[in-house]
C-alpha positions as CSV (number, residue, x, y, z in Angstrom):
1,X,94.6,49.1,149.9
2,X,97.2,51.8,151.0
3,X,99.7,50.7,148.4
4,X,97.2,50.8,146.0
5,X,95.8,54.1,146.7
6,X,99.7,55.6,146.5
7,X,100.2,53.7,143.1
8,X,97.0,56.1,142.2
9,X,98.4,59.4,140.3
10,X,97.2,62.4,142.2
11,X,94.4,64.2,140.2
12,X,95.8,67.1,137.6
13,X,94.6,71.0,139.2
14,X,92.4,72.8,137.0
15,X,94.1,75.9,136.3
16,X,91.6,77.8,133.6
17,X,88.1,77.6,132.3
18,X,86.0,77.7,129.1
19,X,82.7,79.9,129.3
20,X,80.7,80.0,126.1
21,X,77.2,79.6,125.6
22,X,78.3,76.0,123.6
23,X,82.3,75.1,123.4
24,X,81.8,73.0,120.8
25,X,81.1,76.4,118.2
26,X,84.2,77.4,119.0
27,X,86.4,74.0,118.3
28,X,89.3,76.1,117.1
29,X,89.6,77.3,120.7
30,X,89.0,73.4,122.2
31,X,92.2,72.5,120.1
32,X,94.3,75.2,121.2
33,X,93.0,75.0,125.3
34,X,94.8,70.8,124.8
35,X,97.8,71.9,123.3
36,X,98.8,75.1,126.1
37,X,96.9,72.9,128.9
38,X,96.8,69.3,128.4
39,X,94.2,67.9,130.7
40,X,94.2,70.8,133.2
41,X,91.4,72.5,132.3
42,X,87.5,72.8,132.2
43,X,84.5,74.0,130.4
44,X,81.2,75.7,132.0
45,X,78.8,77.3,130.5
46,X,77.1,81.0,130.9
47,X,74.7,79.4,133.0
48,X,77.0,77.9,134.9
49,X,79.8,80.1,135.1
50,X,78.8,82.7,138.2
51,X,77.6,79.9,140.7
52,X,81.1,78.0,140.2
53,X,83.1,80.9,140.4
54,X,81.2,81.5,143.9
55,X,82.6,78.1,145.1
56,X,86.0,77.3,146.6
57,X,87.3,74.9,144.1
58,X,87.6,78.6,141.7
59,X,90.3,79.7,143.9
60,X,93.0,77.1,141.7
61,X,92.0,78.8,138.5
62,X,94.8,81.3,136.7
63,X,92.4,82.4,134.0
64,X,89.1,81.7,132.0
65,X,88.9,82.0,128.3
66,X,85.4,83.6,127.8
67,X,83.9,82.8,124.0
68,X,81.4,84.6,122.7
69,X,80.0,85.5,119.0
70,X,77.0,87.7,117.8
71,X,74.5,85.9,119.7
72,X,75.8,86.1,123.1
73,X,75.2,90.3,123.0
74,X,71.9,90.0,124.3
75,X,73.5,88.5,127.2
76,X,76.0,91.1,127.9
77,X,74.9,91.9,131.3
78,X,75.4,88.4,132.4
79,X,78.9,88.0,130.8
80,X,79.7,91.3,132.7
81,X,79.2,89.8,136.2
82,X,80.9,86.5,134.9
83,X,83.6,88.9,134.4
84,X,83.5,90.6,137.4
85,X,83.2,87.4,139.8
86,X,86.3,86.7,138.3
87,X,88.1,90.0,138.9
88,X,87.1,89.7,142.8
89,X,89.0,86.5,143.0
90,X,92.0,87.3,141.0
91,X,91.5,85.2,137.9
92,X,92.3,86.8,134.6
93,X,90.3,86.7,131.9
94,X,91.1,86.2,128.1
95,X,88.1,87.4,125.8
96,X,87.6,84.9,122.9
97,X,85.5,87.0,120.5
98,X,83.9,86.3,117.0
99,X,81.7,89.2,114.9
100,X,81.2,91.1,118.5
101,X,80.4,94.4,117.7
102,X,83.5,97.1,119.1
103,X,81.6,98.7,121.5
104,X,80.3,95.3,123.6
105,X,84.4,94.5,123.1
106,X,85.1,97.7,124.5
107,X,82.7,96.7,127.4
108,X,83.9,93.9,128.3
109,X,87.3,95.2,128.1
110,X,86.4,98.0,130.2
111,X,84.6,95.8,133.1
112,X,87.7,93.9,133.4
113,X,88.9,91.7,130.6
114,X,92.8,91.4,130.3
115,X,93.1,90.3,127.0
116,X,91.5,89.9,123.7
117,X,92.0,87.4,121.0
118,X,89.5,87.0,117.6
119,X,87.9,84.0,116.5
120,X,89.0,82.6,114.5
121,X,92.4,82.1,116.1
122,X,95.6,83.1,114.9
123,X,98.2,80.7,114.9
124,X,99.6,80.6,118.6
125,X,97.4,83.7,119.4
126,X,95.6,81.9,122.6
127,X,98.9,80.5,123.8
128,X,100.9,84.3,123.8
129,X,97.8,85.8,125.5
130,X,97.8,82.9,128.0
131,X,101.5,83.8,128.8
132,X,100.8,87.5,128.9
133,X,98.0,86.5,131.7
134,X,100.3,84.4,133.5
135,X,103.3,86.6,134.3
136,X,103.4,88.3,137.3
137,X,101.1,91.2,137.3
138,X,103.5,94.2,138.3
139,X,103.8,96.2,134.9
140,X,107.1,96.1,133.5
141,X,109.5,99.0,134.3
142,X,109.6,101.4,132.5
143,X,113.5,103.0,131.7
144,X,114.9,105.8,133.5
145,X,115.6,107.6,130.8
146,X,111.6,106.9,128.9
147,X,109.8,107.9,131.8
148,X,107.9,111.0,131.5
149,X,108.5,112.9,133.9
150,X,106.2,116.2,132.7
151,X,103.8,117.1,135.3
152,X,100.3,117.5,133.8
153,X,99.0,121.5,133.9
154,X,95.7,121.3,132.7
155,X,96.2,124.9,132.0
156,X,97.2,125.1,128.6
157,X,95.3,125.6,124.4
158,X,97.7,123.2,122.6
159,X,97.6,123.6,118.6
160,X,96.4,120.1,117.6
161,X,98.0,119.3,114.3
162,X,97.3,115.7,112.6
163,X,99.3,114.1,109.6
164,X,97.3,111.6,107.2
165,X,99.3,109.8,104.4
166,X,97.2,109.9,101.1
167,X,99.0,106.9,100.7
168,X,101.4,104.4,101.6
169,X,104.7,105.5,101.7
170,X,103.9,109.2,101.6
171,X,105.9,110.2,105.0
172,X,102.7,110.9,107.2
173,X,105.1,109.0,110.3
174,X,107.9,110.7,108.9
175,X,106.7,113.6,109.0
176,X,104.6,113.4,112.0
177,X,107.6,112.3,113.9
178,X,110.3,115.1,112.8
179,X,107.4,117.8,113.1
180,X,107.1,116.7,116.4
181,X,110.9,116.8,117.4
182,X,111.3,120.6,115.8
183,X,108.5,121.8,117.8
184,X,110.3,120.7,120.8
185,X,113.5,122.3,119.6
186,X,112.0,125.2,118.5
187,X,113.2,127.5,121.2
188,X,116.2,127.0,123.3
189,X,114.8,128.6,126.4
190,X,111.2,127.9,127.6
191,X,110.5,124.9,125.1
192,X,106.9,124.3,124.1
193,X,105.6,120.9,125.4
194,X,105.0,118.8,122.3
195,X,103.2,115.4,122.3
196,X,102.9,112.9,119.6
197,X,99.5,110.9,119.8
198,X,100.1,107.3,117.2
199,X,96.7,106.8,116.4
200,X,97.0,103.9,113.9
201,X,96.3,101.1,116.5
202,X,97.5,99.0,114.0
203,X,100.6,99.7,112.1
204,X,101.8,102.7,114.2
205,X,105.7,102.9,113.7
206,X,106.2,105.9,115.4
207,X,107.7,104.3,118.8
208,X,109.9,102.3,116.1
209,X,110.9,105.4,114.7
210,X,112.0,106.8,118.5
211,X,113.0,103.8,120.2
212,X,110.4,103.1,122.2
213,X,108.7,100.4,123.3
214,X,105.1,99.6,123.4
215,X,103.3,99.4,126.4
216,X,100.1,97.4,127.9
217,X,99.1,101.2,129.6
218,X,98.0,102.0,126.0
219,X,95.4,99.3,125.9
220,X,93.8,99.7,129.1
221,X,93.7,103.5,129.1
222,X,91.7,103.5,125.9
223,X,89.5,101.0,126.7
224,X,88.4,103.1,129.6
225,X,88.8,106.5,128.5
226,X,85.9,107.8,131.1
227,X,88.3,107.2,133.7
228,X,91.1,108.7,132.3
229,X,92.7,111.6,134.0
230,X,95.9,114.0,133.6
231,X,98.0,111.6,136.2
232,X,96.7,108.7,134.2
233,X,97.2,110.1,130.6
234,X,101.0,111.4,131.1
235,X,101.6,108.2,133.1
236,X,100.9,106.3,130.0
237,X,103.5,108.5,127.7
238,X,107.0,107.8,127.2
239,X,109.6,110.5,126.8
240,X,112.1,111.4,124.1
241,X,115.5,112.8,125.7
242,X,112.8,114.4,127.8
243,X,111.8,116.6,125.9
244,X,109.0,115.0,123.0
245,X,106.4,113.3,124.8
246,X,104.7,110.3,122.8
247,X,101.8,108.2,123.1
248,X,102.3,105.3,121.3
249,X,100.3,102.3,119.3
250,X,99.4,99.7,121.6
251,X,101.0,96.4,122.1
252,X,99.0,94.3,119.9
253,X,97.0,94.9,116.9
254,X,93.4,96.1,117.9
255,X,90.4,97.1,116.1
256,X,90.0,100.6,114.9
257,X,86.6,101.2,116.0
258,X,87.6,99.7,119.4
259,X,87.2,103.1,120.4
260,X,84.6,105.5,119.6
261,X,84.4,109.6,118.9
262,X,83.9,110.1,122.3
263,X,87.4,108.2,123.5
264,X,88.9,110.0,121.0
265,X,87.7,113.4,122.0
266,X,88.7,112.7,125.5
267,X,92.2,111.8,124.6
268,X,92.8,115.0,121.8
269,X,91.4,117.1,124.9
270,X,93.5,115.6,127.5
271,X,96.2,116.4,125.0
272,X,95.4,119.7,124.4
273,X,95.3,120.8,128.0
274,X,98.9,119.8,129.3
275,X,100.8,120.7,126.2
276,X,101.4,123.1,123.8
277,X,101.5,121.2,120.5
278,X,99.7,118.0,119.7
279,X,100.6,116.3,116.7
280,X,98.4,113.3,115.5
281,X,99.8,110.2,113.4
282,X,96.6,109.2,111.7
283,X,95.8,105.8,110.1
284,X,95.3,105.6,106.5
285,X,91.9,104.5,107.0
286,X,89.1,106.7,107.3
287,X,87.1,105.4,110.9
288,X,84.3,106.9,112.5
289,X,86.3,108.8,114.7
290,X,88.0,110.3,112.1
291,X,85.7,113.6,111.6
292,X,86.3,113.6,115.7
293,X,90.0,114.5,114.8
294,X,89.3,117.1,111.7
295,X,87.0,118.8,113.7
296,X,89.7,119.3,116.4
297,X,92.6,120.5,114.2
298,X,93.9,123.6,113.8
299,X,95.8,122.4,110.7
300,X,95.6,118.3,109.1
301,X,98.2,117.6,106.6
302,X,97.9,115.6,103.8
303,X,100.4,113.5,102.1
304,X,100.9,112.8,98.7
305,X,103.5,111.8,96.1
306,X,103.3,112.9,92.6
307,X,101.5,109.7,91.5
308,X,98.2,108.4,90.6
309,X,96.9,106.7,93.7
310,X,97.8,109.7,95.6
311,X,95.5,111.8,93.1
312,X,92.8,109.3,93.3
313,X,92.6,109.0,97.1
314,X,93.2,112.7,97.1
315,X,89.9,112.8,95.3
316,X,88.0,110.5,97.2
317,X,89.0,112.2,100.4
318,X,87.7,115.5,98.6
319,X,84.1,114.4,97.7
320,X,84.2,112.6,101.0
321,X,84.3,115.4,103.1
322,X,82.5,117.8,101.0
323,X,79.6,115.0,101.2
324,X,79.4,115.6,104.8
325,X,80.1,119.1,105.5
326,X,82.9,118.6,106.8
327,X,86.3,121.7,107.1
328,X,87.9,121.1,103.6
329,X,89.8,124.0,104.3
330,X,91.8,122.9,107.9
331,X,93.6,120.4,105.0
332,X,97.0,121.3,104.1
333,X,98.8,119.1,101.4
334,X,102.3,118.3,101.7
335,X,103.9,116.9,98.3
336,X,106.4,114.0,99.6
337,X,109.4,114.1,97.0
338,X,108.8,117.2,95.2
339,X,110.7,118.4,92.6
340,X,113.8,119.9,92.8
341,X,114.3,123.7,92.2
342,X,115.4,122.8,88.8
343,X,113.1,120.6,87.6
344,X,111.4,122.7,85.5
345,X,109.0,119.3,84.2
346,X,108.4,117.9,87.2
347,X,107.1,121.7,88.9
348,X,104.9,121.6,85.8
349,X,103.4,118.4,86.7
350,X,103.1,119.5,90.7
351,X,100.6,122.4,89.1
352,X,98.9,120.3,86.7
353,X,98.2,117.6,89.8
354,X,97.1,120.4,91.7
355,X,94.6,122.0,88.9
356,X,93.1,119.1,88.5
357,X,92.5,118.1,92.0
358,X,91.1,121.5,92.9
359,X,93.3,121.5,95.6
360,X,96.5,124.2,96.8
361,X,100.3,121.7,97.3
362,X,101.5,124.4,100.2
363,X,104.0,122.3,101.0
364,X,107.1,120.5,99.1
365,X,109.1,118.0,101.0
366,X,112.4,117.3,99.0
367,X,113.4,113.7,98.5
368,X,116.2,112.5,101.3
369,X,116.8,109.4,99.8
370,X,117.1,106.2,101.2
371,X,119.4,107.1,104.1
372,X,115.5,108.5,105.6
373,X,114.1,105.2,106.2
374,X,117.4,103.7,107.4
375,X,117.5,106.5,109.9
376,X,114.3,105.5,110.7
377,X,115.4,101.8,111.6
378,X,118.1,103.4,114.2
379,X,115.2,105.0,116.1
380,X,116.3,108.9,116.3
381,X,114.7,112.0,114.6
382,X,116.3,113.5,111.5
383,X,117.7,116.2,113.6
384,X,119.7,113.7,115.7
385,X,120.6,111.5,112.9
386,X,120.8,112.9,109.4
387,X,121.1,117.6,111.0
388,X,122.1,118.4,107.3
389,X,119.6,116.4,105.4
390,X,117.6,118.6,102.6
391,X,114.1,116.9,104.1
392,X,115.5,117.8,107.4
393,X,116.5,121.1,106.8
394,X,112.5,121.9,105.0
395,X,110.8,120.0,108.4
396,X,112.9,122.4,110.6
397,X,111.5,125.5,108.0
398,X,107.9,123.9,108.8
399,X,107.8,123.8,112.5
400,X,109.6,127.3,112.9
401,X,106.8,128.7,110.3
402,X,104.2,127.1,112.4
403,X,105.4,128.2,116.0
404,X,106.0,131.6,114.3
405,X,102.2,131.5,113.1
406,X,101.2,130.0,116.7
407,X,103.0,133.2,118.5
408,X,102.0,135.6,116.7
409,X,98.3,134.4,117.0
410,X,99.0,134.6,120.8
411,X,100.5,137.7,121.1
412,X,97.8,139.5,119.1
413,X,95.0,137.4,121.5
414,X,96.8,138.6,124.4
415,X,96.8,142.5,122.6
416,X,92.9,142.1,122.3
């Protein structure tokens, strides 16, 4: 009997957990639990779920993958404690999620999910998230030389200043970017405190742009934004030389209405208070929050090429916000590529564009060629990169014309 209980393999641990209302919807995630898991796993349902978790045998699990589709909302409050039983003993949790509206994702991710992965699943999705879950939980360091080491003030009126691309390829990051580095070169003694907020959760390029990496802060500070205070928010902002202070796009691609108005509001404000200059990278898209941001400008520019689908979207931009009531006149457009002094046709076509979309070009932008974008790729500002650039030289004209603006503003507030 003793040999042939040792000839018996020793039963395989259970490291992580289904908990769905009914696996078998989600048989996408089934496949992709065998392949990262083998046999090492389980499956519980809702029902289930907070009575196991209660029980000894939970202590072995690393994670549980919580699936959940439209349906399961009315049942939020019971996923919640799920979630929360499983924070108290250590077990991460990886949110499977399928039509869930953003703001039950945001709860969820607020309560205490780690990570979050739509259904259908990408293509090796599951098993990355399961590997970010699994490493150690200390965050990684952050470089000597990225850490922001700004105090936060909480005393200051910072101009908040976003930049929205009319279309692809228009410079918004560009812009945003090197608008962002002036300002913070501005003066040579007593610097203004300039922050860059990326708020294209998506395809925000502007740690790219700096050499920066992304961080897993991001994430968790905007899905919690109630909680967010000064130590937290220039915690989670990395540092250029020291001196430009950026919040970048998250890790991993995220919803855009992840977070609401509100969220927004609360990080602009946060912004505003601890730093003299905040300037926004917008999204192309238009999201609910995005009258949040107009509404908190000082100045938004727009930019646009010399080209069709810039008119068009100009346009549509136009009638939007006319539609709604909202401040047409904070927009500033900034041509991308304009004409050169001599171009007598082309600064004919920049006024006919500009007649016809009812609209005032401020701005010209000369073209730098294609030595821009591969500046870009080496991660440094123009200044740094390309000083005697021609689209250098007319960012540096902007951000002195709008500090002088800013001063003078000041001065004559401070005179009243």
């Amino acid at each position: 009997m003793s040999m042939n209980a040792a000839l018996q393999p020793d039963p395989q641990p259970i490291v992580a957990c289904t908990i769905s209302r009914d696996v078998q919807i989600f048989d996408l995630l089934i496949e992709d639990m065998e392949v990262a898991l083998g046999e090492n796993w389980g499956d519980l349902s809702f029902g289930d779920a907070l009575a196991f978790l209660e029980q000894p045998e939970a202590a072995e699990l690393q994670f549980v993958a919580i699936a959940l589709d439209k349906d399961d909302e009315d049942d939020l409050s019971l996923i919640v404690d799920i979630i929360s039983s499983a924070k108290k003993r250590d077990i991460k949790v990886i949110l499977i999620t399928e039509d869930v509206t953003p703001a039950s994702l945001h709860t969820l991710l607020r309560e205490g999910g780690n990570e979050f992965v739509p259904y259908p699943l990408p293509e090796g999705e599951l098993a990355r998230a399961i590997e970010r879950v699994q490493q150690p939980a200390a965050a990684a360091p952050v470089a000597e030389e990225i850490r922001n080491t700004l105090k936060p003030t909480g005393d200051r009126s910072g101009v908040v200043i976003p930049v929205h691309g009319m279309a692809g390829g228009t410079g918004a990051t560009t812009l945003a970017v090197n608008l962002a580095w002036e300002l913070s070169q501005v003066e040579k003694e007593d610097a203004p405190r300039v922050c860059l907020l990326d708020l294209d959760f998506q395809f925000g390029a502007t740690s790219t742009y700096l050499d920066l990496p992304r961080r897993e802060t991001i994430l968790e500070l905007l899905s919690d934004t109630e909680s967010m205070d000064s130590e937290s928010f220039m915690h989670s902002l990395l540092s250029y030389n020291q001196q430009l202070h950026v919040f970048t796009s998250p890790t991993d691609m995220i919803p855009m209405d992840l977070v609401g108005p509100a969220d927004i509001e609360r990080l602009i404000e946060m912004a505003r208070v601890n730093f003299d200059y905040v300037i926004i990278d917008m999204p192309s898209v238009m999201v609910e929050w995005s009258e949040t941001v107009l509404n908190a400008a000082h100045v938004y520019f727009a930019t646009l090429e010399l080209d069709m689908r810039s008119a068009q979207n100009t346009l549509r931009l136009k009638r939007a916000l006319q539609s709604e009531g909202l401040p047409l006149n904070k927009l500033r457009f900034v041509l991308n590529r304009a004409p050169g002094f001599t171009d007598l046709n082309g600064k004919s076509r920049v006024k006919r564009l500009a007649e016809s979309l009812g609209v005032s070009i401020e701005v010209m932008m000369p073209d730098g060629g294609k030595t821009v974008a591969q500046n870009a790729d080496h991660g440094v500002p123009l200044a740094e990169g390309l000083p005697k650039n021609a689209l250098r030289k007319e960012i540096a004209k902007l951000a002195k014309s709008v500090h002088d603006v800013n001063a003078s503003e000041a001065a004559a507030t401070g005179k009243g």
